[in-house]
RODO-2510 file (C-alpha; in nm, 4 decimals, decimal comma):
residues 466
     n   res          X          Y          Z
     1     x     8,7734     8,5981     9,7889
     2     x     8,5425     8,8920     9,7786
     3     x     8,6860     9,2738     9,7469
     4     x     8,7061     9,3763    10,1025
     5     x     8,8145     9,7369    10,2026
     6     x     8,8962     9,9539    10,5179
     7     x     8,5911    10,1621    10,5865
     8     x     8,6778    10,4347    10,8050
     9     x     8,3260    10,5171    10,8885
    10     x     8,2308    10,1887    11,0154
    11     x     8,6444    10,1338    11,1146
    12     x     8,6280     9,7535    11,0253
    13     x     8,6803     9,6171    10,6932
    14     x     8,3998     9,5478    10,4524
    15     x     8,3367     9,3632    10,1613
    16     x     8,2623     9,6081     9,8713
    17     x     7,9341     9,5699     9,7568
    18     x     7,8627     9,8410     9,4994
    19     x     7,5262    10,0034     9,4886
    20     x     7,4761     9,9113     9,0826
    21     x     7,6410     9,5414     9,0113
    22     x     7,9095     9,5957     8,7656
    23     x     7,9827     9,9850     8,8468
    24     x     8,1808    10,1480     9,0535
    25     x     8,1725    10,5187     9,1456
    26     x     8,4400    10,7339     9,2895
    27     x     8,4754    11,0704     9,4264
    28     x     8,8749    11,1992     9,5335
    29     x     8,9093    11,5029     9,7067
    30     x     9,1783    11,6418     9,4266
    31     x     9,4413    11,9673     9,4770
    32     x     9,3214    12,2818     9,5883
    33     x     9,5809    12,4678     9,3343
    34     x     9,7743    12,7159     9,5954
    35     x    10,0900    12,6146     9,4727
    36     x    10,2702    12,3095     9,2944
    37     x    10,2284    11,9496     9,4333
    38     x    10,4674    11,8061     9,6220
    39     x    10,5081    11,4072     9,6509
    40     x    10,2681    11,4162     9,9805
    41     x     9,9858    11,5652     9,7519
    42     x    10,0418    11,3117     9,4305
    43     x    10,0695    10,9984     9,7100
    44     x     9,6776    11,0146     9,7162
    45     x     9,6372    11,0476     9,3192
    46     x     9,8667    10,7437     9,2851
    47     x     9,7262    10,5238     9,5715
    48     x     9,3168    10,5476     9,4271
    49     x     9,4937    10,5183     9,0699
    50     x     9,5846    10,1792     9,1970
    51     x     9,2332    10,1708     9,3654
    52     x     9,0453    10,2560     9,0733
    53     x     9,2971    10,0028     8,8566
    54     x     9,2377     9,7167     9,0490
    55     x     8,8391     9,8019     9,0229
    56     x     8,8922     9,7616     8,6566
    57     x     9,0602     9,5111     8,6632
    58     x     8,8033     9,3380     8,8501
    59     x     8,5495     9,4060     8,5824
    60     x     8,3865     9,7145     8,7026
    61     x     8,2906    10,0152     8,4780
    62     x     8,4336    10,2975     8,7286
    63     x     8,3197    10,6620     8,6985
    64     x     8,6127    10,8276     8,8711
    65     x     8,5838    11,1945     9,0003
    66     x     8,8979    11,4132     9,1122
    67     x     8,7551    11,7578     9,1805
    68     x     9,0059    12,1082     9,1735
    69     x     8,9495    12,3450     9,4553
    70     x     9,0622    12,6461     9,2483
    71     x     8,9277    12,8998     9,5031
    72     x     9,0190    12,9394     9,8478
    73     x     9,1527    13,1852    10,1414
    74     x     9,4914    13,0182    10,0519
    75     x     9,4811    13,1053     9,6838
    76     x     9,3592    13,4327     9,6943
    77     x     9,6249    13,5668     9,9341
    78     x     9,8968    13,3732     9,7205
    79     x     9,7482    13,6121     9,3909
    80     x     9,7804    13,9342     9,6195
    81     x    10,1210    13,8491     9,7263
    82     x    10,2172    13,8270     9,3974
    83     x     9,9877    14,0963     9,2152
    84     x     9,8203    13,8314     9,0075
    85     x     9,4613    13,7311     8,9659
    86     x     9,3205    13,4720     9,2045
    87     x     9,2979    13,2346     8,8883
    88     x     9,6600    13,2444     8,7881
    89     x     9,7465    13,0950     9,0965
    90     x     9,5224    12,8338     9,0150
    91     x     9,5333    12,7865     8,6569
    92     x     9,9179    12,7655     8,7019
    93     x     9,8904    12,5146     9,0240
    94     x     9,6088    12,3310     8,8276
    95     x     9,8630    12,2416     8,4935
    96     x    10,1361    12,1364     8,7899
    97     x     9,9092    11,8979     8,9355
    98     x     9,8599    11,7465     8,6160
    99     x    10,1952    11,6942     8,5402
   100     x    10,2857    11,5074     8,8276
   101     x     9,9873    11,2965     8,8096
   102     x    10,0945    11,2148     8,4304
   103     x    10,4384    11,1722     8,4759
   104     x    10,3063    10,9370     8,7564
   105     x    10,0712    10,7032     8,5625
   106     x     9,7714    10,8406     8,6865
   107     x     9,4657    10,7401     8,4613
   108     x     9,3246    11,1171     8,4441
   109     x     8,9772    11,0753     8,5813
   110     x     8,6411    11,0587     8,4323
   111     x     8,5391    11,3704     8,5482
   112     x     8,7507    11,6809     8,7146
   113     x     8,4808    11,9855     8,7969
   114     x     8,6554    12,3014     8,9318
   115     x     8,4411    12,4448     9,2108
   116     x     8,4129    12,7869     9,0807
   117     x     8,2193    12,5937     8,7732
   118     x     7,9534    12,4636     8,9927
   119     x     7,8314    12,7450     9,2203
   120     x     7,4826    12,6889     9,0945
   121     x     7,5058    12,3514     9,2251
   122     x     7,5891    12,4981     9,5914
   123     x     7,3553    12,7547     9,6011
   124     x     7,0649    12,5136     9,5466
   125     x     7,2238    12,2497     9,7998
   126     x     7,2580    12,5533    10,0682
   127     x     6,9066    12,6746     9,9616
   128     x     6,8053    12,2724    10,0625
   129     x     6,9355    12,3149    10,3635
   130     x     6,8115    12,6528    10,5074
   131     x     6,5024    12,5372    10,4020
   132     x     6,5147    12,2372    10,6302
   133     x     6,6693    12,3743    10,9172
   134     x     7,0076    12,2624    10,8962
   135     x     7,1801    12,6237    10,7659
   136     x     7,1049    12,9786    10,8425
   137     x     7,1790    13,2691    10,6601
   138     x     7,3991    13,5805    10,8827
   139     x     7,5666    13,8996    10,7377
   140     x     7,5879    13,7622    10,3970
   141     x     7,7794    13,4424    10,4989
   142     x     7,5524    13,1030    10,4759
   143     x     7,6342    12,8455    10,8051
   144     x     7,5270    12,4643    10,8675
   145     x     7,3553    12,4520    11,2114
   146     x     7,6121    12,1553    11,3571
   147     x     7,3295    12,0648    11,6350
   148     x     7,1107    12,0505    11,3980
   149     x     7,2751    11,7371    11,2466
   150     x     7,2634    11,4258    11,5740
   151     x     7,5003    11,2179    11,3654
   152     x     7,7891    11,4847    11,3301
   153     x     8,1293    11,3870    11,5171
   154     x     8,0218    10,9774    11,3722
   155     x     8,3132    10,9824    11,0612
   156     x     8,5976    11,1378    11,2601
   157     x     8,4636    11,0027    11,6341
   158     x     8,4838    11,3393    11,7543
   159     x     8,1790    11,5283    11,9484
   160     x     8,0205    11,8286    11,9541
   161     x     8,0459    11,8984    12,3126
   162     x     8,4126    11,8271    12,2997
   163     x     8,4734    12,0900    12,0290
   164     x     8,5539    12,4281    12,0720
   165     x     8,3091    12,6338    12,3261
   166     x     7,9690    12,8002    12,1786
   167     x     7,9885    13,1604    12,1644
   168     x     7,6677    13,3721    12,2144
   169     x     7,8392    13,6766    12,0699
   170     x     7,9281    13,6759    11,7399
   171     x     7,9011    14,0361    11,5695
   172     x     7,8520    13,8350    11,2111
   173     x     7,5540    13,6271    11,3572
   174     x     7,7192    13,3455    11,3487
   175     x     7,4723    13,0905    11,6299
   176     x     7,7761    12,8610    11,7374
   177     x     8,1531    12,8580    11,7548
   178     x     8,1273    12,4949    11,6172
   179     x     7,8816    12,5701    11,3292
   180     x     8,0863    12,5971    10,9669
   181     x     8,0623    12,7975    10,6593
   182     x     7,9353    12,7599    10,3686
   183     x     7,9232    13,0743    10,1948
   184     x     8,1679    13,3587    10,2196
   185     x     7,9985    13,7162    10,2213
   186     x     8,2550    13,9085     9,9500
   187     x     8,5436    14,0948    10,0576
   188     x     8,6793    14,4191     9,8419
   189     x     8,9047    14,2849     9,5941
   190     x     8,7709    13,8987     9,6226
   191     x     8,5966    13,7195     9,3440
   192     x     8,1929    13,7133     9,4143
   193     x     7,9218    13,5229     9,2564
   194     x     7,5392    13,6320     9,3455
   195     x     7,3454    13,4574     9,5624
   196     x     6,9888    13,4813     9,7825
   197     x     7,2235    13,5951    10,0781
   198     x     7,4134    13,8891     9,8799
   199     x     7,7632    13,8689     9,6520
   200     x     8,0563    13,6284     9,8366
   201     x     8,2041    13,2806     9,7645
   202     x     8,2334    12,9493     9,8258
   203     x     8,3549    12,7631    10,1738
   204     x     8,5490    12,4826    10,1097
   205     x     8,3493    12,1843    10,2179
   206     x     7,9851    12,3128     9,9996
   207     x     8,2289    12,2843     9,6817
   208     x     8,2691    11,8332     9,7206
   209     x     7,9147    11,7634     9,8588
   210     x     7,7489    11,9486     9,5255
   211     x     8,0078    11,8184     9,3105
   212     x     8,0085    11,4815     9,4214
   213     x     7,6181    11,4845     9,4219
   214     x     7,6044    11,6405     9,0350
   215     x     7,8678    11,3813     8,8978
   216     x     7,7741    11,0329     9,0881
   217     x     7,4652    11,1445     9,2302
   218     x     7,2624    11,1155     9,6038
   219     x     7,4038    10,7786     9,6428
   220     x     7,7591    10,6441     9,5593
   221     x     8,0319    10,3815     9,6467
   222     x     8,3841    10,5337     9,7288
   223     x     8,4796    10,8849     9,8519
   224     x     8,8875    10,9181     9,9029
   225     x     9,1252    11,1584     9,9888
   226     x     9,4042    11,2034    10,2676
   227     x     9,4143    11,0966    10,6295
   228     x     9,4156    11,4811    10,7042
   229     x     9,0354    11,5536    10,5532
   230     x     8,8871    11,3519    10,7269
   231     x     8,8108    11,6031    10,9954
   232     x     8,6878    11,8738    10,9377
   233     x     8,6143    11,8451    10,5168
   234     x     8,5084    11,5189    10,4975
   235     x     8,3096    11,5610    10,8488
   236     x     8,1334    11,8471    10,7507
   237     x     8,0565    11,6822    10,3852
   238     x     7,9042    11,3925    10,5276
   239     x     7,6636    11,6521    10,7564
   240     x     7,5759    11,8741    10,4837
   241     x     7,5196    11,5664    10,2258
   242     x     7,2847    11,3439    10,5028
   243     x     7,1027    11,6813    10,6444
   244     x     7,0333    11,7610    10,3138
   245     x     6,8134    11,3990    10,2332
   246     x     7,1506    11,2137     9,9980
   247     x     7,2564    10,8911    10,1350
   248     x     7,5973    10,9927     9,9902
   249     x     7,9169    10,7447    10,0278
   250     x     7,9199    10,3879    10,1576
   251     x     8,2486    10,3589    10,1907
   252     x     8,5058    10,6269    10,3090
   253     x     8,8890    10,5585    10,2147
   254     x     9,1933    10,7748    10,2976
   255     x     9,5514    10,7524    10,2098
   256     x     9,7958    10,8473    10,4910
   257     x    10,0331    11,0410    10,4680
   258     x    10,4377    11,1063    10,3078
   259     x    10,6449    11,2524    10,5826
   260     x    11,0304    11,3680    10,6137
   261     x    11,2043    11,2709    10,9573
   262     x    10,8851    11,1718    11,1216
   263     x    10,6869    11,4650    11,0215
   264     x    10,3756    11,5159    10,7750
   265     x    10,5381    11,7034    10,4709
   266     x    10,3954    12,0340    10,4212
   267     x    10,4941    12,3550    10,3014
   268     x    10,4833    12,5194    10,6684
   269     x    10,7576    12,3003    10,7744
   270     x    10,9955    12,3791    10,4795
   271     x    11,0344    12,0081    10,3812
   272     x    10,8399    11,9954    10,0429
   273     x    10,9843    11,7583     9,7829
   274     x    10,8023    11,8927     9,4754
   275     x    10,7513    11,6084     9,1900
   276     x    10,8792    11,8359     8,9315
   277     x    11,1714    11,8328     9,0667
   278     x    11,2043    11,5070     9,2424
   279     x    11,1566    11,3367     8,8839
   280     x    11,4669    11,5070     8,7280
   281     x    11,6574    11,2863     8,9731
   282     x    11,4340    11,0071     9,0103
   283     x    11,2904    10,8134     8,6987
   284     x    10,9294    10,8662     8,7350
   285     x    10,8164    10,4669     8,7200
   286     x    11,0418    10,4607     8,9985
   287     x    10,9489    10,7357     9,2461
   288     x    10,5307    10,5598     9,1352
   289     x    10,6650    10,1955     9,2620
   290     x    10,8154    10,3677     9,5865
   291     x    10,4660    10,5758     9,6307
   292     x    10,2094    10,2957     9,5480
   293     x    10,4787    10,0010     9,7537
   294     x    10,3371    10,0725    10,0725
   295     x     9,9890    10,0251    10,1732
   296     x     9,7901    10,2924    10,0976
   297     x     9,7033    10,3604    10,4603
   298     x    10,0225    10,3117    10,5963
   299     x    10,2340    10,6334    10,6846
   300     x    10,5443    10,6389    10,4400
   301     x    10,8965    10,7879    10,5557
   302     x    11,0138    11,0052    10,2453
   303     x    11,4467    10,9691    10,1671
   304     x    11,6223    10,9505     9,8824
   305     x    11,8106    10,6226    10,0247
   306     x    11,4572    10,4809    10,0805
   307     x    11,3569    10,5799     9,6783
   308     x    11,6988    10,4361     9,5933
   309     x    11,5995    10,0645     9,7238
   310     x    11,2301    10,1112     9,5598
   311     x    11,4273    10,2085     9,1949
   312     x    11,6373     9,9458     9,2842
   313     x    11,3487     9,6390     9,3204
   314     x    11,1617     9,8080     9,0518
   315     x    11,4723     9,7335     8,8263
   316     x    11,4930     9,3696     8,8793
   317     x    11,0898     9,3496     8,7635
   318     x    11,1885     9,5522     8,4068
   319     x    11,5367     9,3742     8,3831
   320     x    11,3676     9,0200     8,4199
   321     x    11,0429     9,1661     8,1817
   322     x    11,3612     9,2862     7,8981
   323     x    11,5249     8,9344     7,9217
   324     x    11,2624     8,7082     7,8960
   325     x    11,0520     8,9299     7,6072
   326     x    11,4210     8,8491     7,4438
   327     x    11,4901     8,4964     7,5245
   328     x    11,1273     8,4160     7,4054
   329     x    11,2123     8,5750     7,0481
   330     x    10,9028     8,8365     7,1304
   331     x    10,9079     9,1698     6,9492
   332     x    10,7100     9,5295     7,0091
   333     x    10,4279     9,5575     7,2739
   334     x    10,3616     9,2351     7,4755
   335     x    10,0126     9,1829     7,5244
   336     x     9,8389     9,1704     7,8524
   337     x     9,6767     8,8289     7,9741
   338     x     9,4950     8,9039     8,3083
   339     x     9,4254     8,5639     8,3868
   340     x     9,7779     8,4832     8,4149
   341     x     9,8135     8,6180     8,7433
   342     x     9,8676     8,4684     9,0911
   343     x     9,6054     8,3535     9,2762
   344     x     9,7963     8,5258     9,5713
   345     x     9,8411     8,8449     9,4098
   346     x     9,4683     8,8631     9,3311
   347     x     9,4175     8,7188     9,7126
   348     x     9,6422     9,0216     9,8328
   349     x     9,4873     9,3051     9,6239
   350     x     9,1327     9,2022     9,7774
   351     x     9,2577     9,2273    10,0882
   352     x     9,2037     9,5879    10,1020
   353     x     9,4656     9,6534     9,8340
   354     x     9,7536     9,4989    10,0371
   355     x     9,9881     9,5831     9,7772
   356     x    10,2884     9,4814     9,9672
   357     x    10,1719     9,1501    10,0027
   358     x    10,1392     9,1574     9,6065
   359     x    10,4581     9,3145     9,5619
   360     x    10,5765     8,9923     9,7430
   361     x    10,4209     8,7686     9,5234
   362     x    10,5304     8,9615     9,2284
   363     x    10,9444     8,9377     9,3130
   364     x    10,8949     8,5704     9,3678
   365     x    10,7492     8,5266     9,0462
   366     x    11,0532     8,7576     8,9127
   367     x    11,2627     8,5199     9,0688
   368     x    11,1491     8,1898     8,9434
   369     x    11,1421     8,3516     8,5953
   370     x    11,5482     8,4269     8,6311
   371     x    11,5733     8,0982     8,7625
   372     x    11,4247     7,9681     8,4755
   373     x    11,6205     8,2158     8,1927
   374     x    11,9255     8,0330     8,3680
   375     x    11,8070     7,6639     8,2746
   376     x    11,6858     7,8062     7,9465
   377     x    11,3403     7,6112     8,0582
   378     x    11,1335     7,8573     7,8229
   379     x    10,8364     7,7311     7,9251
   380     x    10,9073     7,8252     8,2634
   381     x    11,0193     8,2057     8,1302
   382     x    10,6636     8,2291     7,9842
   383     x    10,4506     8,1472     8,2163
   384     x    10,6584     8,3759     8,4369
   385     x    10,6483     8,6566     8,1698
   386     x    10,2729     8,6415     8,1258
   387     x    10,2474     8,6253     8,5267
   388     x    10,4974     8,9439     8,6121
   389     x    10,3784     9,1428     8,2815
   390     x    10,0103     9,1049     8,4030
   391     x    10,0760     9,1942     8,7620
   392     x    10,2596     9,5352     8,6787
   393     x     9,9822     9,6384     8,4599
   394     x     9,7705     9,6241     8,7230
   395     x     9,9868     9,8386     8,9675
   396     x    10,0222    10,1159     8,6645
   397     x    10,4324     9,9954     8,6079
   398     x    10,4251     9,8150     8,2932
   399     x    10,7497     9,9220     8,1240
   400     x    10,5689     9,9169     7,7663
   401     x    10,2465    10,1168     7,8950
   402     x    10,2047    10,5003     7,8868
   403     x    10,4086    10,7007     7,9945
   404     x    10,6825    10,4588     8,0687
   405     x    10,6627    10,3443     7,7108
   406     x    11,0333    10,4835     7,5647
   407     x    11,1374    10,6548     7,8351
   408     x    11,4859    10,7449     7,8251
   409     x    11,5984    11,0624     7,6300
   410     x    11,5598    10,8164     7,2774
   411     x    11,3601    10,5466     7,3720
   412     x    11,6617    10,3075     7,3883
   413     x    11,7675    10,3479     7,7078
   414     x    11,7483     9,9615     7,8017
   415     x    11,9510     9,8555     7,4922
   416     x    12,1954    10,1218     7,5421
   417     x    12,2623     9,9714     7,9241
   418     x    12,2134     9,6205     7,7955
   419     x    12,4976     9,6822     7,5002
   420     x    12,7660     9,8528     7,7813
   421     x    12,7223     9,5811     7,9902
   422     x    12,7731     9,3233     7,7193
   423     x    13,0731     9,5292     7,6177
   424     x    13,2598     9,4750     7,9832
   425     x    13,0883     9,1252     7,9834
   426     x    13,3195     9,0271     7,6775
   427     x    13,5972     9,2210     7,8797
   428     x    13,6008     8,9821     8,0969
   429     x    13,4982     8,6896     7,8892
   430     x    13,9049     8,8052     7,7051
   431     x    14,0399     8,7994     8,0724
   432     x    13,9135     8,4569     8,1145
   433     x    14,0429     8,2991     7,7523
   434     x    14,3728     8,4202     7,8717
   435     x    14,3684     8,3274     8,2179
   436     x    14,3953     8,6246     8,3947
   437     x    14,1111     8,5426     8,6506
   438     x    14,1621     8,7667     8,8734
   439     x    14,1122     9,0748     8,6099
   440     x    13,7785     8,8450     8,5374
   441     x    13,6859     8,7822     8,8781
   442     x    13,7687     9,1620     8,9417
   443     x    13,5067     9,2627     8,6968
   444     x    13,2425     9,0749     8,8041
   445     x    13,3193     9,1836     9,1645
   446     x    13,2489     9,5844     8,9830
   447     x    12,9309     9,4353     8,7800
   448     x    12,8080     9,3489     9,1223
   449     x    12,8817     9,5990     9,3048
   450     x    12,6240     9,8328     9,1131
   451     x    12,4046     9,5797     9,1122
   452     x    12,4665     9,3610     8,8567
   453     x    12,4928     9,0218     8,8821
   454     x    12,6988     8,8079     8,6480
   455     x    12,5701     8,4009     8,5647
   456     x    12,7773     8,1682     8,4217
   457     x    12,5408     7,8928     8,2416
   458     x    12,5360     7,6516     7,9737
   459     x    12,3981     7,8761     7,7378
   460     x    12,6697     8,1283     7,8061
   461     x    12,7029     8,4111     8,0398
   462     x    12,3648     8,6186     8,1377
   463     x    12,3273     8,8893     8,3708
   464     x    12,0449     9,0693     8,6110
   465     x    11,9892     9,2922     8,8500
   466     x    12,0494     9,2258     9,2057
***
C-alpha cells in the first residue's frame, strides 16, 4: 500500500510522491515564543514527530524544519509589560518550548531558524516581489497586492470578494483592506533592522516563506502546522511563495486542535494546561501516547480522566514489553527489528497516519503476547515482543528509548512496582496455603481494582495490567 496523506489543498487524500525518491522534506510552523507552551501548542510537535517517524521508518532521509517566531506584536508587548527586552520573552519562551518537546519525544529537527536570523532572506523575497508587481512599498511598511495574486482564497476556500471591504482611504497608503503586511515600519522603542523601505520589522507570514525557501528550497514536499494557520499564515505564505516564481509545498498537513469543554485551548480563555506542569502529574510517555492516540486531524477533548485511560492502555504495552523481555531471559536494551511488524499496522500508518487503527493492532498484539506468557509458549512471547517493541518505536514510546529510558526518580521504577506487587502476591499466596480464601480472594479483588490483574497458571502465579 502506497503512503497516502490528507492534502488540504487539494482536500482529498493523495499518495505521497516526494519530489527527490528517497527524501523527504518538511517545513512546521514551530512556537512563536510569547509565553510557555501549553499541551495545544506541543500536540502539533508530537503529531509531525510521528509524521516525520513514520517517514523514516519508511526509508526516507527527512530534512525536518521547525522554525521560532521570536518576534512579534505579541512578544514585544509581553517585554513592555514586564520591563524586559523583546528577546527575553523569547529566549525564555524559546528554552520552554524545548522542554516540552523533549520531555515529549520529539526528535529535535534538522533545522530550527529564528526569524530575526533571516531578515536578509525577507528583504530579498519582498524586493522579488515589488519588483514583479505583487507588493508595494507605503509609509515604511512593505504590503502583498492580494489581487494581484488570482489563486489567493484556493488553500483556505475563502475569496477575496468575500473578505473584508476595500478601503480607498488609508492614511498609511495601504491600496486594500484585504492586502497584508510584510514589513513593519519601526515604532519608538521596537527592534528595527534596515531595509530599502526605511528601519521596521518583520510581519509574520514573510518570516516561513523565506525560511522555508532558504532551508528546503523553491520546491518541497510537506508544510505542517495547526488547523488554525491555515488562514490567514499559511494563505498568505502560499501567495507570497507562488507570486514570487517558487512552486513551494505539494502537500499541506495540519493538526487540529486540543480543546477543554468543547473549546480550542488558548490563553484568552483561561484554560491553558501548560506541559511543564501537566508532566509533574502525568508521566510524560503517557501524556505523548494520549497526544499522538488520536488522529492527527481529529479534534481531541483535553481531561485528566481522559489522560488517565491513555496512561492506563499505555501501561499494559510497557507491562507486557517488562514481562516478556523477562520470561525470554533478555537483558539491557532490546534491539529494534522493523520488519517484525504487522502488516496492518504498516497498512494503518499509510493510511494517512491512522494511528488509532495502529494503536488497535498494537493492543491485540499485546494481548496475544499475555496470552502466550500464560501458556509459557515462548515462541509465541517473541514473536509478540519483536512485533509490540517494533511498533512503539515507531510511535516515539519505546520504554528503553530516549527520554523514557530510566525514567523514574532512579531508573528502577518498574522493578520497584514489580517487587511490591510480588510482595502482596506471596501475601496472598500464605492466605491460600492456609486456607483462608477469602483473605486471598480479597486481595486479588484490591490487585484488580487498581488495575492489576492476578493469573493463576501452571507455571505459577503472573500478573498484568488490566
Amino acid at each position: 500500500m502506497a503512503l497516502r496523506f490528507y492534502d488540504t489543498a487539494s482536500r482529498s487524500v493523495r499518495d505521497f510522491v516526494p519530489l527527490q525518491e528517497g527524501k523527504a522534506g518538511i517545513y512546521l510552523c514551530g512556537a512563536t515564543v510569547q509565553a510557555p507552551p501549553h499541551i495545544g501548542h506541543i500536540r502539533s510537535g508530537v503529531a509531525f514527530d510521528v509524521i516525520r517517524r513514520w517517514l523514516t521508518a519508511k526509508g526516507y532521509d527527512v530534512t525536518f524544519v521547525r522554525n521560532v517566531t521570536d518576534i512579534d506584536d505579541k512578544i514585544l508587548a509581553r517585554g513592555t509589560d514586564e520591563g524586559v527586552p523583546y528577546w527575553d520573552v523569547a529566549m525564555r519562551n524559546e528554552r520552554a518550548f524545548t522542554r516540552a518537546y523533549d520531555v515529549l519525544g520529539c526528535l529535535p529537527p534538522t533545522y530550527e531558524p529564528r526569524a530575526t536570523g533571516h531578515v536578509p532572506e525577507m528583504i530579498a523575497l519582498m524586493q522579488r516581489l515589488i519588483d514583479t508587481g505583487h507588493g508595494y512599498a507605503a509609509a515604511g511598511d512593505v504590503y502583498f497586492d492580494v489581487r494581484s495574486y488570482p489563486a489567493y482564497g484556493d488553500l483556505s476556500g475563502q475569496r477575496p470578494d468575500d473578505m473584508k471591504d476595500a478601503t480607498d482611504a488609508d492614511p498609511r497608503g495601504k491600496r486594500d483592506a484585504r492586502d497584508f503586511a510584510m514589513w513593519k515600519s519601526a515604532k519608538a522603542g521596537e527592534p528595527a533592522w534596515d531595509t530599502p523601505w526605511g528601519f521596521g520589522r518583520p510581519g509574520w507570514h514573510i518570516e516561513c516563506s523565506a525560511m522555508a525557501a532558504k532551508y528546503l528550497g523553491d520546491s518541497f514536499d510537506i508544510h505542517g502546522g495547526g488547523l488554525d494557520l491555515v488562514f490567514p499564515h499559511h494563505e498568505n505564505e502560499i501567495a507570497q511563495s507562488k507570486a514570487a516564481g517558487q512552486d513551494f509545498a505539494q502537500y499541506w498537513l495540519h493538526n487540529a486542535w486540543v480543546t477543554t469543554a468543547g473549546e480550542k485551548m488558548s490563553k484568552s480563555l483561561g484554560n491553558s494546561l501548560l506541559v511543564d506542569q501537566v508532566v509533574q502529574r502525568v508521566r510524560p510517555v503517557e501524556l505523548r501516547y494520549y497526544l499522538a492516540g488520536a488522529h492527527y486531524r481529529s479534534m481531541l477533548e483535553y481531561s485528566d480522566e481522559h489522560v488517565a485511560e491513555a496512561g492506563q492502555g499505555y501501561r499494559r504495552i510497557e507491562g507486557f514489553l517488562e514481562r516478556a523481555q523477562s520470561a525470554l531471559g533478555l537483558q539491557g536494551t532490546p534491539d529494534v527489528d522493523p520488519t517484525a511488524r504487522p502488516s496492518a499496522f504498516d497498512e494503518a500508518m499509510d493510511d494517512d497516519i491512522a494511528v488509532p487503527q495502529a494503536l488497535a493492532v498494537l493492543h491485540e498484539t499485546v494481548r496475544e503476547g499475555n496470552a502466550a506468557l500464560a501458556d509459557d509458549d515462548l515462541e509465541q512471547v517473541q514473536s509478540a515482543f519483536a512485533a509490540v517493541l517494533a511498533m512503539v518505536d515507531v510511535l516515539g514510546i519505546n520504554p528503553w528509548s530516549e527520554p523514557w529510558a530510566g525514567a523514574g526518580s532512579d531508573g528502577r521504577e518498574a522493578e520497584v512496582i514489580d517487587a511490591l506487587v510480588q510482595v502482596v502476591l506471596q501475601q496472598r499466596q500464605d492466605a491460600r496455603a492456609r486456607k483462608d480464601f477469602a483473605a486471598a480472594d480479597a486481595i486479588r479483588d484490591g490487585l484488580d481494582a487498581i488495575g492489576i490483574k492476578v493469573e493463576d497458571t501452571g507455571a505459577g502465579v503472573r500478573w498484568s495490567l488490566n
